[in-house]
Residue, then its C-alpha position, 0 to 999 in steps of 0.5 A: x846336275x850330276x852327283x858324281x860329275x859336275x865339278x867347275x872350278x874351285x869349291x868349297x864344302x858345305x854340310x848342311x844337316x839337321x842341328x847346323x852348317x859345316x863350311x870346309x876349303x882345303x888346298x892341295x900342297x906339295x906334301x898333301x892338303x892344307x885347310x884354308x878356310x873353316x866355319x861352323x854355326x848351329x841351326x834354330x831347332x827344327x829348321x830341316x827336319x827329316x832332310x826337309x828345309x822347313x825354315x828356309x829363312x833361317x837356313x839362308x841366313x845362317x848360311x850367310x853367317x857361316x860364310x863370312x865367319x869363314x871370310x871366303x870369297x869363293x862362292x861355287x860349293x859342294x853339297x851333300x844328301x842324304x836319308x830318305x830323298x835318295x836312294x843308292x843301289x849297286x847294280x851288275x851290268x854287261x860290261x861297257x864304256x860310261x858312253x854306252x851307259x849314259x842312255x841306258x840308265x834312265x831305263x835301268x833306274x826304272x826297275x830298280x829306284x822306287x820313285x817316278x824317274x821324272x821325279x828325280x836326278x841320276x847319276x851312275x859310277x862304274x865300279x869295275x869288274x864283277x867279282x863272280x862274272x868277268x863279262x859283267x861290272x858293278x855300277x853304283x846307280x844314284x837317285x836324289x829326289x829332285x824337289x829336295x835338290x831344288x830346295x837346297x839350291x833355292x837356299x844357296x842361290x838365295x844366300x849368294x852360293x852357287x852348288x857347282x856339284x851334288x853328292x851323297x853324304x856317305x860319299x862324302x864321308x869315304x873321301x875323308x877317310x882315305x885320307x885317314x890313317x885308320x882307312x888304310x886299305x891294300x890296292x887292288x884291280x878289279x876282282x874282289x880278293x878272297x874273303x880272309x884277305x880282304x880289307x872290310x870297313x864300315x864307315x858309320x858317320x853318326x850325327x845328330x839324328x842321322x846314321x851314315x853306314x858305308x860298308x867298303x871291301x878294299x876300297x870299293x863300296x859294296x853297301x850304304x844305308x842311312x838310318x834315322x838315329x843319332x845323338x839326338x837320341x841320347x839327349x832325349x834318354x837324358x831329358x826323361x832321366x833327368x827331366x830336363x828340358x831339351x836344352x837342358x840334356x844337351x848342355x848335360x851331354x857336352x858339359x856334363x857327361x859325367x853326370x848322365x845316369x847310366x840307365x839313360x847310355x844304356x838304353x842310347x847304347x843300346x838302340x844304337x847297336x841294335x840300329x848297327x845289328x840291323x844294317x850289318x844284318x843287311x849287307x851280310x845277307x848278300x856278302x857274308x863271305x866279307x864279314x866287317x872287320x873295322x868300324x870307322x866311326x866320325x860325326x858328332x856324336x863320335x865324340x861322345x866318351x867311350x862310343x867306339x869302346x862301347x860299340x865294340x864290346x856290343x858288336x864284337x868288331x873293332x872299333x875306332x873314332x876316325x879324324x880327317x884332320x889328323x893328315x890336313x896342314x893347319x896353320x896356326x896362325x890362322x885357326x885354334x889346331x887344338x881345337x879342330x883337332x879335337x872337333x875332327x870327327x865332326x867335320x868328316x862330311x864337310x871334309x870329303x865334300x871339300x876333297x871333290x875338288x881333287x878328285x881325278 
């Protein structure tokens, strides 16, 4: 199964994550794309840890709810993965056709993917020209360990779902955001422009114990990392503070924001920033001339008051919080606009899988 490729028909997204299930189905209209099914429903507390399913029955059945919450027949989905079961890695190539690469990448993800090859799935993309060599391209190689593709399909199949296509949860997220109008970037061909002209994004999806960073120069992916940080975090901050249960900082951090002690921000703020500083640190090392100049921020926890505010003090890098259903029909008479309008951000995964079903 391939995690660029793969795709049969018509499928619906699903982001499975740590806290719970985001079920997406979108149409393509005339005037752009239209939401015809949606549904959403928390997971029991750590039933997937770490991306590892640890109660698959409660993840079959919560499946099973989301589903007919969303009332769709369509059974075919789209899964994403992400954290340490994969690894992504943009590598420089002779130029070539997807034909001649095919056999070669088994032999190439040998030297450059930290797991036994027969231990995982592959998959490739061809980026296009590199920018420093016209005879080489970059290519995006994927690995996903295969016993955590296995697991998630065990509990599809077992919840009468069928995954027709894989893909990576920070690809997941670049779909939805050239939807959005906070992503506008120039198009161009296959070479890099000069750094003072280039369009330099970092989608960073924050959820609940998950951090999704996509670093895009005009478009084209140069760097990805997930980190293990998130709004779980603050609501541990909030349970020490305050000493709360954990049930009890939660409600505290969605009903109650106001009330949450400073010192308890200020410490989230900043283990964040220093998580940021730390990626950013990363790519800067190999494109320093592209320095970031947007953040892109979606996920849950995004909808925390005053997050982008904050990150952009701290960083000193625009900063704003990107919603894929500002440009997506929703018909009023079927759901509460308001209300997915205001959840936006969080639906950014489940968005973009969704959109793999147009892709060209």
């Amino acid at each position: 199964m391939g995690l660029f490729s793969g795709k049969s028909g018509k499928m619906v997204g699903v982001d499975i994550s740590s806290t719970g299930i985001k079920l997406v189905e979108l149409a393509r209209r005339r005037t752009g794309f239209e939401l015809t099914a949606m549904a959403m429903m928390p997971l029991p507390r750590d039933a997937i840890v770490e991306n590892t399913i640890v109660d698959s029955a409660a993840v079959i059945q919560t499946l099973i709810e989301t589903v007919a919450q969303a009332g769709i027949s369509n059974k075919n989905v789209v899964l994403s993965m992400s954290g340490n079961v994969v690894i992504i890695k943009v590598i420089t190539l002779p130029l070539s056709t997807e034909f001649e690469l095919e056999p070669l990448i088994e032999l190439e993800a040998d030297q450059h993917v930290p797991f036994e090859v027969d231990d995982v799935f592959l998959d490739f993309s061809i980026q296009g020209m590199n920018a420093d060599d016209p005879e080489m391209m970059d290519v995006v190689l994927v690995a996903c360990k295969r016993e955590a593709v296995e697991d998630y399909q065990m509990v599809l199949n077992e919840a009468g779902l069928q995954a027709k296509c894989m893909d990576c949860t920070v690809f997941a997220i670049e779909n939805a955001a050239e939807i959005s109008s906070q992503h506008d970037v120039p198009i161009v061909g296959d070479a890099l422009p000069p750094d003072g002209d280039a369009e330099v994004h970092a989608l960073v999806n924050i959820g609940a114990n998950m951090m999704n960073i996509n670093v895009l120069i005009n478009g084209r992916m140069a760097f990805v990392r997930d980190q293990f940080f998130g709004g779980q975090n603050l609501t541990e901050e909030i349970q020490r503070e305050h000493e709360l249960s954990h049930q009890e900082a939660e409600t505290m951090k969605i009903e109650r924001f106001s009330e949450v002690n400073p010192d308890a921000l200020e410490r989230f703020y900043g283990g964040i920033t220093s998580e940021l500083i730390r990626s950013l640190d990363f790519y800067s090392a190999s494109k320093a001339e592209f320095p970031v100049r947007k953040i892109l921020l979606s996920g849950g926890s995004s909808l925390i008051p005053g997050i982008a505010t904050e990150i952009e003090q701290r960083l000193g890098i625009e900063s704003v919080v990107v919603n894929p259903m500002e440009n997506i029909m929703i018909d009023a008479n079927k759901f509460d606009v308001a209300h997915l309008q205001r959840i936006g951000p969080m639906l950014m995964v489940p968005v973009g899988l969704a959109l793999r079903n147009f892709d060209t």
